[in-house]
Each structure stands twice: as C-alpha cells, then as structure tokens.
ZAMARGU-4260 file (C-alpha; in steps of 0.2 Angstrom, whole numbers, plus 5000, padded with zeros to 4 digits):
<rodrens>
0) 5576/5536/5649 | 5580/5520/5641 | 5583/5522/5624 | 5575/5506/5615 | 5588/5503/5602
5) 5600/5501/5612 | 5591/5491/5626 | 5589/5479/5612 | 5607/5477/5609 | 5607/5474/5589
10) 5623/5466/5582 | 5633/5481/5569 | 5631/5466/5557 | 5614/5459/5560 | 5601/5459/5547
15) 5590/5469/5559 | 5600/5482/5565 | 5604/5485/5543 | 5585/5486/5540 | 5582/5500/5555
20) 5597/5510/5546 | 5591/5509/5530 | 5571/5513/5535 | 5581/5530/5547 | 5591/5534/5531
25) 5575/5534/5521 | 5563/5544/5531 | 5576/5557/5533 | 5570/5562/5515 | 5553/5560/5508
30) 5559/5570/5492 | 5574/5555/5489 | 5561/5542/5494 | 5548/5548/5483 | 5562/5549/5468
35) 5569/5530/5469 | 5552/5524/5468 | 5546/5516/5452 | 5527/5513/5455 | 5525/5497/5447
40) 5508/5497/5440 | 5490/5494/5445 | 5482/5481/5456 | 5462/5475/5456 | 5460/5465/5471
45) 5444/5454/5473 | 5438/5458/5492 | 5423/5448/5498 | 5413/5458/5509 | 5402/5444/5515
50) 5384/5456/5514 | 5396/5469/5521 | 5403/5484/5516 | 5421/5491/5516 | 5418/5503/5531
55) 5401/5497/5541 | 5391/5510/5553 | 5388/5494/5563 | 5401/5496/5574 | 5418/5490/5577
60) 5415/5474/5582 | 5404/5469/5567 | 5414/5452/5559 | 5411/5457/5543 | 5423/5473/5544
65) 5438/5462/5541 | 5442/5469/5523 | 5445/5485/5533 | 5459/5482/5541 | 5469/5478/5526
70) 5461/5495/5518 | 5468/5503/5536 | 5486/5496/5534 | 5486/5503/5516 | 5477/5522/5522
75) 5482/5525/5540 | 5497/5515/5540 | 5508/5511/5555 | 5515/5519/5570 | 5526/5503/5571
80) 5530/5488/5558 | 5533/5472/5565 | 5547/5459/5557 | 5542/5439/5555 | 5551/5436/5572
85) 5540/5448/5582 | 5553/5465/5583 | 5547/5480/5582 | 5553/5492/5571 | 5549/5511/5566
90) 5535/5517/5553 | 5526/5531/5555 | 5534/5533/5572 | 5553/5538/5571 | 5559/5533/5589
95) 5554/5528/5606 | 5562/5526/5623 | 5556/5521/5639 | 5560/5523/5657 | 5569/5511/5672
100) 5549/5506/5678 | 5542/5504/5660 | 5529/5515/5664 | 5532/5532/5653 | 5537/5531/5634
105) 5540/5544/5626 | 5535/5543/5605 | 5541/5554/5593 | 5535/5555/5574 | 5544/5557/5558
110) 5548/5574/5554 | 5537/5580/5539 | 5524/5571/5540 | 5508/5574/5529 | 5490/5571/5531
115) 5482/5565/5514 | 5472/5579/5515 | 5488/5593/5515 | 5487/5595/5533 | 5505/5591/5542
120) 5505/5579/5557 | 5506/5585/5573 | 5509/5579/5591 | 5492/5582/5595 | 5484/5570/5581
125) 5496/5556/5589 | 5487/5562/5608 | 5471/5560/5600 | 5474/5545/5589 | 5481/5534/5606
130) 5467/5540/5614 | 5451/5539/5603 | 5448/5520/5608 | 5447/5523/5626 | 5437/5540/5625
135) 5424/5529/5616 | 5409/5522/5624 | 5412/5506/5614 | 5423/5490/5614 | 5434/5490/5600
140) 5449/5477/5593 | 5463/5493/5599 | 5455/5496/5615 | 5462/5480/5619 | 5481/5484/5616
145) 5480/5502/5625 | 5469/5500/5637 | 5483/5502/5653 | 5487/5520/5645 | 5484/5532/5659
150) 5490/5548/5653 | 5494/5554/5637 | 5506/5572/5637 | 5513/5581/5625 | 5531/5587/5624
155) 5533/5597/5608 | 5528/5597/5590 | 5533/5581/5585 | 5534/5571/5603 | 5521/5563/5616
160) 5524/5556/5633 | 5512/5539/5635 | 5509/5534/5656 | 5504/5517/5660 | 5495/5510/5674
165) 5506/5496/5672 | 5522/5494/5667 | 5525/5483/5650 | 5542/5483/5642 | 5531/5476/5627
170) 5522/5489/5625 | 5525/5498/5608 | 5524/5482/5601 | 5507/5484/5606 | 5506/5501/5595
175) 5507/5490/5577 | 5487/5489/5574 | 5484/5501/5561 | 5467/5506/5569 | 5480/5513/5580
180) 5489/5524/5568 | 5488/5543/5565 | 5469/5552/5559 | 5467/5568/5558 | 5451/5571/5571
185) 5442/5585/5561 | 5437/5567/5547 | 5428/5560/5560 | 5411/5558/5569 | 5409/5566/5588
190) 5411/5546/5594 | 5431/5546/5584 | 5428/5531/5576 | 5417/5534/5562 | 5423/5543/5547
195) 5411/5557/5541 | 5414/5551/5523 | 5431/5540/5521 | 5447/5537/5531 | 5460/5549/5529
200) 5479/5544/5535 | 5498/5547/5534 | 5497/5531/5527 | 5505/5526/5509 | 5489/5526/5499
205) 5476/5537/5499 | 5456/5536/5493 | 5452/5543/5476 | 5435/5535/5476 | 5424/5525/5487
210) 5406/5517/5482 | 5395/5502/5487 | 5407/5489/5479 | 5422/5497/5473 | 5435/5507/5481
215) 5451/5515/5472 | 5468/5520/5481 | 5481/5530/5476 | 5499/5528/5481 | 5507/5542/5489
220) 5523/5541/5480 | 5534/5543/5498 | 5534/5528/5511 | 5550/5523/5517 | 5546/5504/5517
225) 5536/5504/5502 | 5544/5491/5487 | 5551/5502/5472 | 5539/5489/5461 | 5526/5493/5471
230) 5507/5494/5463 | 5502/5514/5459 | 5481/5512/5460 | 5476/5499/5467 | 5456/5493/5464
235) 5447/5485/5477 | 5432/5478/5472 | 5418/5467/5480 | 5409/5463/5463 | 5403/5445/5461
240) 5407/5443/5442 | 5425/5449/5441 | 5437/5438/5434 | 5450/5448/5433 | 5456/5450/5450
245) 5473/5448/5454 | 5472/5447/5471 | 5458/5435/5481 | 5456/5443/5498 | 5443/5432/5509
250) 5439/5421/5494 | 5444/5406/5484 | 5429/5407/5473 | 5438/5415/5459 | 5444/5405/5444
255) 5462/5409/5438 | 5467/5392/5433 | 5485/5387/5434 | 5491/5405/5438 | 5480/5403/5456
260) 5495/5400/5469 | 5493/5400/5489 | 5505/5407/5498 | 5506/5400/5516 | 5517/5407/5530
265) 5521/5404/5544 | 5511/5415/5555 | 5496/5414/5564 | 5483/5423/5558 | 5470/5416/5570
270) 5468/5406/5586 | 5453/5395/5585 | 5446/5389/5604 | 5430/5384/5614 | 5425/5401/5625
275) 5417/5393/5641 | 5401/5404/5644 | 5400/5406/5664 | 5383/5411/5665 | 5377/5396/5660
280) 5377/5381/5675 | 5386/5368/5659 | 5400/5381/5655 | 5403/5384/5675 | 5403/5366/5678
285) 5422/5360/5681 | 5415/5342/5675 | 5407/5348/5660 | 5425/5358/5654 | 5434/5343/5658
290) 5421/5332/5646 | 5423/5343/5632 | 5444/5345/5632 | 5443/5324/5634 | 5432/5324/5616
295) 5443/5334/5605 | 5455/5326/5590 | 5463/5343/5586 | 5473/5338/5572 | 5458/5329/5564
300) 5450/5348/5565 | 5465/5357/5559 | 5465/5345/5543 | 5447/5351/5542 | 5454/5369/5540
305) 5466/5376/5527 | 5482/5379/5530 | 5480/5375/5551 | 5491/5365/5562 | 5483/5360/5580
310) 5488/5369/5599 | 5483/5368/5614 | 5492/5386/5616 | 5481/5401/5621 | 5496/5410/5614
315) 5507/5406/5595 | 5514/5391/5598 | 5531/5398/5590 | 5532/5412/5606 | 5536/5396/5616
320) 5546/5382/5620 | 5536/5365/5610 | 5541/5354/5627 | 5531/5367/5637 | 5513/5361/5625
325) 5502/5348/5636 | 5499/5333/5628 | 5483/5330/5618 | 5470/5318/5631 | 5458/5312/5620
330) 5446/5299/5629 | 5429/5301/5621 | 5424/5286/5632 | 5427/5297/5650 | 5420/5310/5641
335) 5403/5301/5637 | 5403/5293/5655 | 5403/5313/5661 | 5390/5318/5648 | 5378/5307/5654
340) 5383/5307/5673 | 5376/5328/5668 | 5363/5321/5661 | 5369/5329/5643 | 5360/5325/5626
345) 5364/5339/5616 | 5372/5356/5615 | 5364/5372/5609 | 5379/5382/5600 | 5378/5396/5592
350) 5388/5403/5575 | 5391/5417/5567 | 5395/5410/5548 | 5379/5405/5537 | 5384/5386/5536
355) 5398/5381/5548 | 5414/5376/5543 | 5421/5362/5541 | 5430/5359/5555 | 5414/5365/5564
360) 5405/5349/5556 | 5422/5339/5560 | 5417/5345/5580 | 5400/5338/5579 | 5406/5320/5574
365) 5418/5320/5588 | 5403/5326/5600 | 5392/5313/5592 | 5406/5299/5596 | 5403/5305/5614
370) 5385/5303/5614 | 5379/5321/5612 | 5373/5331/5598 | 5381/5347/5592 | 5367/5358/5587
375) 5374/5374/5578 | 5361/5389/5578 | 5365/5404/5568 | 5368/5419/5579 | 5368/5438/5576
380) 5382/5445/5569 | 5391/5452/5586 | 5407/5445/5590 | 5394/5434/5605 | 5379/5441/5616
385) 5383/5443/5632 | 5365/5439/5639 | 5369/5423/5630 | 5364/5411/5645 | 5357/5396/5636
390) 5375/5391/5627 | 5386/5384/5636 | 5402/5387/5623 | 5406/5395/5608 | 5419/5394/5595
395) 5429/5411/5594 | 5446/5416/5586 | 5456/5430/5585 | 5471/5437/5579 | 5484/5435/5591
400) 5496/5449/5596 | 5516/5443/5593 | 5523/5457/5603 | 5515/5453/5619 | 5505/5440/5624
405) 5496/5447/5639 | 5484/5454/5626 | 5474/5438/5625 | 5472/5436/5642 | 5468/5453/5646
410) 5451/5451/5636 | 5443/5440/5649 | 5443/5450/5662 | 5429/5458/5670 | 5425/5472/5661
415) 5432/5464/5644 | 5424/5460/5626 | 5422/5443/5633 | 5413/5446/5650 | 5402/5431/5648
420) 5416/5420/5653 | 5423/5431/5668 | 5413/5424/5678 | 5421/5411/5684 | 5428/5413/5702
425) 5446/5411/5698 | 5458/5421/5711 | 5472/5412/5702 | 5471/5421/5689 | 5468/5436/5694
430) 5484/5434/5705 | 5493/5431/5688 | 5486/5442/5679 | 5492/5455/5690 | 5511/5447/5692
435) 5510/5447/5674 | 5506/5466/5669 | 5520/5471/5686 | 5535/5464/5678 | 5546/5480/5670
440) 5557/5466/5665 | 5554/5456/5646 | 5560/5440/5651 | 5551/5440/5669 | 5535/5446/5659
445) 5534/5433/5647 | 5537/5419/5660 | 5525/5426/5668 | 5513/5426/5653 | 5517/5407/5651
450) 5509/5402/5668 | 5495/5410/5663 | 5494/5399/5647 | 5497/5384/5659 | 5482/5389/5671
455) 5470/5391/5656 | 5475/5375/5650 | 5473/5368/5669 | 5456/5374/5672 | 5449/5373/5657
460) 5445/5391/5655 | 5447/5391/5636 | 5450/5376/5626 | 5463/5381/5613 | 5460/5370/5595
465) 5471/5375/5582 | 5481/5389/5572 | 5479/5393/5555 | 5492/5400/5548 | 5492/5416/5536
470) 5488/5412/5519 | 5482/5421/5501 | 5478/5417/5485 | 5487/5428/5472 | 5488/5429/5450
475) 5507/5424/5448 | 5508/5432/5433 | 5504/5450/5440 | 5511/5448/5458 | 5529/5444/5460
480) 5531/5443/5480 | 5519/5450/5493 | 5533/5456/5509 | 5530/5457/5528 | 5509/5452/5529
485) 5511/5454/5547 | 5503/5470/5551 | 5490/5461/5559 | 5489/5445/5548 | 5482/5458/5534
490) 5491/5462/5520 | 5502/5479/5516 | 5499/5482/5499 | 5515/5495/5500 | 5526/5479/5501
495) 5519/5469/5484 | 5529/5468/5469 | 5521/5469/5454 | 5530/5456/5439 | 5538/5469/5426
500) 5537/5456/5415 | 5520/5452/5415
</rodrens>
C-alpha cells in the first residue's frame, strides 16, 4: 500500500504539512480539544428557504434543499476537509492509503469517535454511510462522486477497505461532500436518505430543536478544526421579518446598513452552462450548437451576475493552465445567418427560478440581436425533465468538484442525472472518458481530464458561460473571519469567529 502522506511528499516546513500535524496532534485527544475551546457566543443566521424547508421529503434533487448542505457540513461533518488549493486533508477520517493500481483504499476513522446520540462510530456506519447513495433507487448530488465504488469491506473496528471499478488517485478527494459523511442508519428511513425526524452526525453541532422556520444547533465542544472563537448555538432561521441576523445565507434582502459586508473569494461556487437536450432534433443539430456558442458575450453575462468572471472551462478555470481556454468567437451575424438557414424564430426554455436572472434577461438580448426570441417558461422544480423533448437547451450549474474533475464529466453519461443529453452519438468521448477514469497516475489523469474539456468545447456539447465565485453577506460587528467555506462552496460554521469585542 501506498501511504498518502507520503505519496504527496509535503515539505517538513510547508504550511501544509504543519496544519495535518497540528489536526493529528488534536484528534489524538477529544478531552484536550474540548478543554482549549472557548465557544464564542451565539449565531442567528438568516437562511432563505425559497417555499422550501430545511430538510424536504421531495427528494434529493429538489433545488430548494440548498440551505441543507450547509446544515450537513455543521451536523454530519466531514470524512475529508479540503484546503483553498484543492488538498485533501483529514476530518473525521484519520488516514488513508491506497494501492500500486489505485483501485483499493483502505479508510480508517478517528479513534473515539461519537455519534450525537451517545452511540460510538464504528466501521460499519462508514460501510453503510459510502454505500447508502448507491443502495438507493434515486439520483443523488453523492452518488455522483462514488459511483465507481465496487466493494466496500471491513477490516476492524475502526478501518474499511473501498474497491473501485476504476482506478482514481483522486479519489478521496471525492469523499469531502458532507452527504457523504458518517449517519448512524438506525435515524433513517428504509430508502437511507430520509431522516425519520432530524439528522444526526459525528459532526460538530448537533440539533436541539428543529420546526417549520427555525432550527437551533448546539456545538459539540470537541472538533479538531473548530476555531477556539467559534459560535456555541447557532439559530437558523427562515423568518421573513428578522432583522437581526447576522448572517445572510441565500439572501441579500436583509438590511444591516454599513455593517453589511460581502466577502468574495476566490472559489467557484457554481459553473453556469447551456446543457444541449439531444432528444430534441435543435439540440442534436451540430449547426444549431455551433449558432448558439457564436451568440454569446460571456463577460457581458458574468457582469450581469455577482461576483462572476466568464469561462469557457467545463472544469474551474484555476485547475488549468489560462493559455489552454479557447478564445471567445462571438459573431452574432453567422449565428443569425444559421438561425434562419434552420428556419429558427424563437426558443422555448425553460427555468426553474420564479423570474429569471439577470443574466438570464442579458441571454435574451444577445439572442434577440440574432434574430430569435428567448422565451423563458417556468418549469417544475426538478433539477430538468428528462422527457423534456420540446427544449432544446437549458441553463444548468453546479458545484464543481476541485479534487477531481472527472466528476463533471461523468454526469453526462448514459445512465447519469443528465441523460437528456447523452444522446448524442459521441464515441470520442466515450473513448476519453474511459482513458480518463484508467489512469492510476494523477498527472496522466488530469491531462487526460483536460482533453475532455477540449472535446466538449469542440463539439459543442456543453457551452460553458461563467463562474461565480463564493460569496456571503455577513454583520461585521458579530463576525470577525469565516475560515475554509470550501466544503462544497457551503459554509462551515465550526471555522467562524465570532468579534469578542462586539
């Protein structure tokens, strides 16, 4: 076996290899942890559920279940943590190591560990927790990022073995999604995703009280890479007339004069990108892609969405080299000559917000330019319908996945969330795909995953627009640094400081 830390050769003196000592010193003892920490106070965080509620029956896919995985970072916490630069480090998980063909792992937990019910961790609820998503009848967000895993055995108390299909040096990384971490299985429905009241984790707050617009959590008092100043209750609450949130998550509706400050990072928190639907004859049409890439401004869209910068990368733009992009080819004058060679007068699209954005109004104008109208129709709330044949396109986003790539690509394969544009008879790539999940070796793989990116870009298959970047509105005088809101572009309420001096 491989063992990771030292496959990933960390300097004695790099700021990395420091920060994985001190979180091994700390999770050596809960009892020293839990004695250095000076919870800092209480939190009331402004969450708007958008008609939702904090933890739907609608499914996993269901939009409006955002707020939920920031609640899930907070509850369930992490196997892994990942850093700014995309390294994986430990959480809940204690150490990892993989073999010569990257195709077995074996995980071990932190000793000790406790479920917020009393119940200690064992080996088994990891088994179960990697394995619930694809024991499930129903696409999920995780089943994505485990998907490959063939087998999961365990070795002793504390330690599982994980068998791909494939091999992926990458593949912890893909282990940070908190919908991934630990839950004990007696707290959940039959289908082990539904909770039977509310979750329960290993995670460093727990639920003290949960109701139709307010939920309370509790800090744990023992999470090794908790802040000392960190908030002791924190309020979640999705109740129109508050005004004394200190914390906006979804929302800039709140008024807190001056003391309002955005934080922007840069992160992306979401890929924005036309989704070609190949069940229609338009979205199958290679003429009919090639219009639509040829009528896009994409920085005149970016300036029409906060804190956004425009890409024509499938994948974060930061993961690869800027003189790889391909340059923007506007040329709404081609593009009209195509619309109406197709005979093309307008396009039926459909949304799933109540008015569209506006970038989405900024889209119709460069449309309109072209000659065609860009008719927005308000769709269910499912991430698309797949017997969707009348819509050519739709706009999608997601969050994407800065340990490994392949992710995003992996979703458009037959038998994936976005089977409406599988489709499209493209042995290419199929064929990279393929070369793509073979390589046991990082640098092979992600070359790899960057031909990908450039075949998308070449046949149109998805038409990336922009990133926007993470971003959050916060009460200065209450919140003095928010650390690491990585975990899947979400915050981690175990890394805010709360202002002593406010």
């Amino acid at each position: 076996m491989i063992d990771w830390f030292r496959f990933q050769s960390f300097g004695m003196r790099s700021p990395l290899f420091l920060l994985l000592c001190a979180l091994s010193f700390c999770s050596l003892s809960s009892s020293m942890i839990q004695a250095s920490a000076t919870d800092g106070g209480n939190l009331k965080v402004f969450v708007d559920l958008q008609g939702g509620e904090f933890f739907p029956t609608e499914g996993p896919w269901n939009p409006r279940a955002y707020p939920r995985v920031t609640v899930y970072n907070a509850v369930l916490g992490h196997l892994v943590n990942m850093t700014a630069e995309g390294k994986v480090v430990p959480a809940l998980l204690q150490s990892w190591s993989r073999n010569e063909s990257s195709k077995r792992f074996s995980l071990k937990l932190q000793s000790n560990l406790v479920f917020h019910d009393g119940r200690p961790v064992e080996a088994e609820d990891l088994r179960f927790s990697l394995m619930r998503h694809l024991n499930s009848s129903e696409e999920t967000p995780e089943r994505a990022n485990i998907e490959d895993i063939e087998e999961v055995r365990i070795l002793n108390e504390l330690e599982v073995e994980v068998v791909l299909k494939n091999p992926n040096p990458f593949f912890v990384g893909r282990l940070s999604m908190s919908g991934l971490s630990l839950v004990p299985r007696e707290h959940l429905l039959e289908d082990g995703l539904r909770w039977k009241s509310y979750p329960v984790g290993a995670g460093p707050y727990r639920v003290v009280k949960l109701d139709e617009r307010n939920l309370i959590l509790a800090s744990t008092g023992s999470f090794p890479s908790a802040h000392p100043d960190r908030p002791k209750r924190i309020h979640l609450t999705s109740d129109l007339s508050t005004t004394d949130a200190e914390l906006v998550l979804g929302s800039n509706d709140l008024s807190h004069g001056e003391d309002l400050s955005l934080e922007v990072l840069n992160v992306p928190a979401r890929i924005y990108a036309i989704a070609f639907n190949f069940r229609s004859s338009l979205g199958s049409s290679q003429d009919f892609r090639e219009a639509v890439s040829l009528v896009l401004n994409r920085a005149a869209l970016a300036e029409r969405s906060s804190h956004s910068r425009p890409s024509t990368w499938l994948i974060p733009e930061r993961l690869v080299a800027r003189d790889l992009a391909p340059e923007e080819r506007m040329d709404g004058a081609r593009a009209k000559q195509i619309f109406e060679k197709l005979g093309i007068k307008s396009l039926d699209i459909p949304i799933y917000v109540k008015d569209p954005h506006p970038w989405m109004v900024e889209l119709q104008g460069q449309f309109e330019a072209s000659g065609v109208e860009l008719r927005f129709r308000q769709a269910n709330m499912r991430l698309f319908d797949p017997a969707d044949e009348r819509s050519p396109f739709w706009l999608i986003g997601w969050m994407p996945n800065v340990a490994d790539a392949l992710v995003i690509f992996e979703i458009f394969k037959d038998g994936g969330p976005y089977v409406a544009n599988s489709g499209l008879e493209d042995a290419e790539y199929l064929r990279l795909l393929e070369r793509a999940r073979s390589e046991a070796d990082p640098e092979r793989r992600e070359q790899a995953v960057r031909r990908l990116a450039e075949h998308f870009n070449g046949v149109h298959r998805v038409i990336p627009l922009f990133e926007e970047q993470v971003a959050y509105p916060r009460c200065t005088r209450v919140v003095r640094q928010i650390s690491d809101p990585l975990q899947e572009q979400s915050i981690l309420f175990h890394r805010i400081q709360i202002n002593s001096a406010r």
